[in-house]
C-alpha positions in Angstrom: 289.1 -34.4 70.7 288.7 -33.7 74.4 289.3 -29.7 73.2 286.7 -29.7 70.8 283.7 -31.4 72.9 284.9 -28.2 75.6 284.2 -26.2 72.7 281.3 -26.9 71.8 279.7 -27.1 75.2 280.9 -24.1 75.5 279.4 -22.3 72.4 276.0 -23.8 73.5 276.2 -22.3 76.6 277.1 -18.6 75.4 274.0 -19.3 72.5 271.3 -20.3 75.5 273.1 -17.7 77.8 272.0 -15.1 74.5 268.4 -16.3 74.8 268.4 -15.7 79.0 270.4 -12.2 78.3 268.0 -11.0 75.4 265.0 -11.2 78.0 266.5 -10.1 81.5 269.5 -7.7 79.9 269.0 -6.6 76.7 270.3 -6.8 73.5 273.7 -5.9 74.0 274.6 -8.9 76.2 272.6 -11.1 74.2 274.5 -10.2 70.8 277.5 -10.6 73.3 276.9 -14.0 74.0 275.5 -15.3 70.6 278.6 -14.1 68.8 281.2 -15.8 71.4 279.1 -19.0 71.0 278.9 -18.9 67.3 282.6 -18.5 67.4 282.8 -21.5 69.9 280.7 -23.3 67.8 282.6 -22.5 64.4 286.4 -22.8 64.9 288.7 -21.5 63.0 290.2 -24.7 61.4 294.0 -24.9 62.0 296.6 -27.2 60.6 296.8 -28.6 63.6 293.4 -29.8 64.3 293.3 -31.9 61.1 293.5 -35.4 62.7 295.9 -37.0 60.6 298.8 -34.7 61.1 301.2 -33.5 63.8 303.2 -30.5 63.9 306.4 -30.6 65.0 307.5 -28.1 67.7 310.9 -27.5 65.4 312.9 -29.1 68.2 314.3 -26.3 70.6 316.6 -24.6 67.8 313.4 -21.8 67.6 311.3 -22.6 70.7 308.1 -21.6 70.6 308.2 -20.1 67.1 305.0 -18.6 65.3 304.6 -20.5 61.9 302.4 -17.8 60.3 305.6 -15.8 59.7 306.8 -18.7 57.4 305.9 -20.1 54.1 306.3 -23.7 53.0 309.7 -24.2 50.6 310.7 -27.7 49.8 309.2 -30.7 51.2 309.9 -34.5 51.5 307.4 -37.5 52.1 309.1 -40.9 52.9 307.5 -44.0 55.1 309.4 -44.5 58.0 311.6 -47.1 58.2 313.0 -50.0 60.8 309.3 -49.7 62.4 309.3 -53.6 63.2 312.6 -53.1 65.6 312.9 -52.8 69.1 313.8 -49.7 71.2 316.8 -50.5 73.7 315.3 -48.8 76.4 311.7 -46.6 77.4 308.2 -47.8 78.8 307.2 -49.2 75.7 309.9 -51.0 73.6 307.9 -52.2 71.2 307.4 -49.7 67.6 304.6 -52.0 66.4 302.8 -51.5 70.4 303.3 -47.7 69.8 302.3 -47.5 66.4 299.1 -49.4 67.4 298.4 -47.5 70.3 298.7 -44.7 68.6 296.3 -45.6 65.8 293.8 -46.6 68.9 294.1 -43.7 70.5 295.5 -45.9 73.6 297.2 -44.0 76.2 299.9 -42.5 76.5 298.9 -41.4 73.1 294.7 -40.8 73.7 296.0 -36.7 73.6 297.5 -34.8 70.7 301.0 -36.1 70.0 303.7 -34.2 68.6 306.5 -36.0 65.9 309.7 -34.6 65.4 312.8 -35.9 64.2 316.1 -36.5 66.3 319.5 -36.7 65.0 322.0 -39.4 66.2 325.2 -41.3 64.9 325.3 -44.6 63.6 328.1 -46.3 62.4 329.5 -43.2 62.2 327.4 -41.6 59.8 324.3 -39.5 60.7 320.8 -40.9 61.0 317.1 -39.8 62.1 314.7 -40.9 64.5 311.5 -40.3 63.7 309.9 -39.9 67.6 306.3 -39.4 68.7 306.0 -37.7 72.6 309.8 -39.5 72.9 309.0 -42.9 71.8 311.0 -43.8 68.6 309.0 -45.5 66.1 311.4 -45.9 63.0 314.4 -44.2 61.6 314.0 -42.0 58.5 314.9 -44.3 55.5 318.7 -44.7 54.5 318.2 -42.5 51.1 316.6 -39.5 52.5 319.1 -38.7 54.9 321.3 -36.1 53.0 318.6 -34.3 52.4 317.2 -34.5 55.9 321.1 -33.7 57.1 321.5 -30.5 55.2 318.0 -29.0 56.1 318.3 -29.8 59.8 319.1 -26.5 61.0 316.0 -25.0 59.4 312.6 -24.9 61.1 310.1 -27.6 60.0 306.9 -28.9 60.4 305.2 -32.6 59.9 302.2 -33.2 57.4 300.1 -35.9 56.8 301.5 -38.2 59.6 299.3 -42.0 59.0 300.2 -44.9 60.7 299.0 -47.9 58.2 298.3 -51.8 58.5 297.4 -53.8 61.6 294.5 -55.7 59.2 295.0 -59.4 59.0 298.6 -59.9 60.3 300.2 -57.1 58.7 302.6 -55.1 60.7 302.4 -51.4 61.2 303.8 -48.5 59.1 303.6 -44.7 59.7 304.6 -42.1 57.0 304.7 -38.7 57.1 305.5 -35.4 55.2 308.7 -32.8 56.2 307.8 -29.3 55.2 310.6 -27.1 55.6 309.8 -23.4 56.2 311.8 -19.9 54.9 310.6 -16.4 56.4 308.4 -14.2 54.5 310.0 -11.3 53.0 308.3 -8.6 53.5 
């Protein structure tokens, strides 16, 4: 949020600056500064600035890849699961205090916040925590594990990330979307 007010002070600015440069420099600097306000002003909209979704960094298997070289392939929605447990450890222990600071905007979450998933072992099989900035607020559920298991290696991103509930006693919940992502072929 902070990002966009900067922005749009910002494109204000360059559109009065164009009024002061039309009349003491001409029309050049004046078309100058109208055109970087108006793009100031006007944003391209990315996926990331919708405020319901995170995108996940794809863990550091592809650090700091470029998603526009991808396309979307399969995709799987689930709400996350074990969200009324207790982490063992961390500043906050408590899933239902993150998921509520998080719908608040409290901090440590008042800034964007990135989810990914992290792979452990339980019991000896494999399982997922779903994490937000490295605070663990659930496990992806039981059933969509194999799939999450043999698409782990492949660069992702997370849609339509919602935390639910709080109203009248009712716990939290979060859901979110996996989109899995193949190169273009060119």
């Amino acid at each position: 949020m902070k990002r966009k007010s900067k922005s749009i002070f910002w494109g204000i600015m360059f559109v009065l600056g164009g009024f002061v440069g039309l009349v003491e420099y001409g029309v050049l600097s004046a078309l100058i500064c109208f055109v970087i306000g108006i793009i100031l002003l006007f944003p391209f909209k990315e996926k990331s600035d919708l405020p319901t979704e995170a995108v996940s960094p794809i863990e550091d298997k592809t650090p700091n890849i470029n998603t526009a070289f991808y396309r979307d392939t399969k995709t799987v929605s689930f709400s996350v699961a074990g969200v009324t447990f207790s982490n063992e450890t961390g500043r906050i222990r408590s899933r239902q205090t993150i998921l509520r600071r998080i719908l608040f905007k409290d901090p440590p979450f008042d800034c964007d916040h990135v989810v990914t998933l992290e792979k452990y072992t339980y019991e000896n099989e494999p399982a997922y925590y779903v994490k937000i900035n490295d605070y663990i607020i659930g496990n992806v559920p039981k059933e969509f594990i194999p799939y999450i298991d043999i698409n782990f290696d492949r660069p992702y991103r997370i849609d339509d990330f919602q935390i639910y509930g709080g109203q009248g006693n009712k716990k939290f919940g979060a859901s979110l979307k996996v989109v899995y992502l193949d190169t273009l072929e060119s």
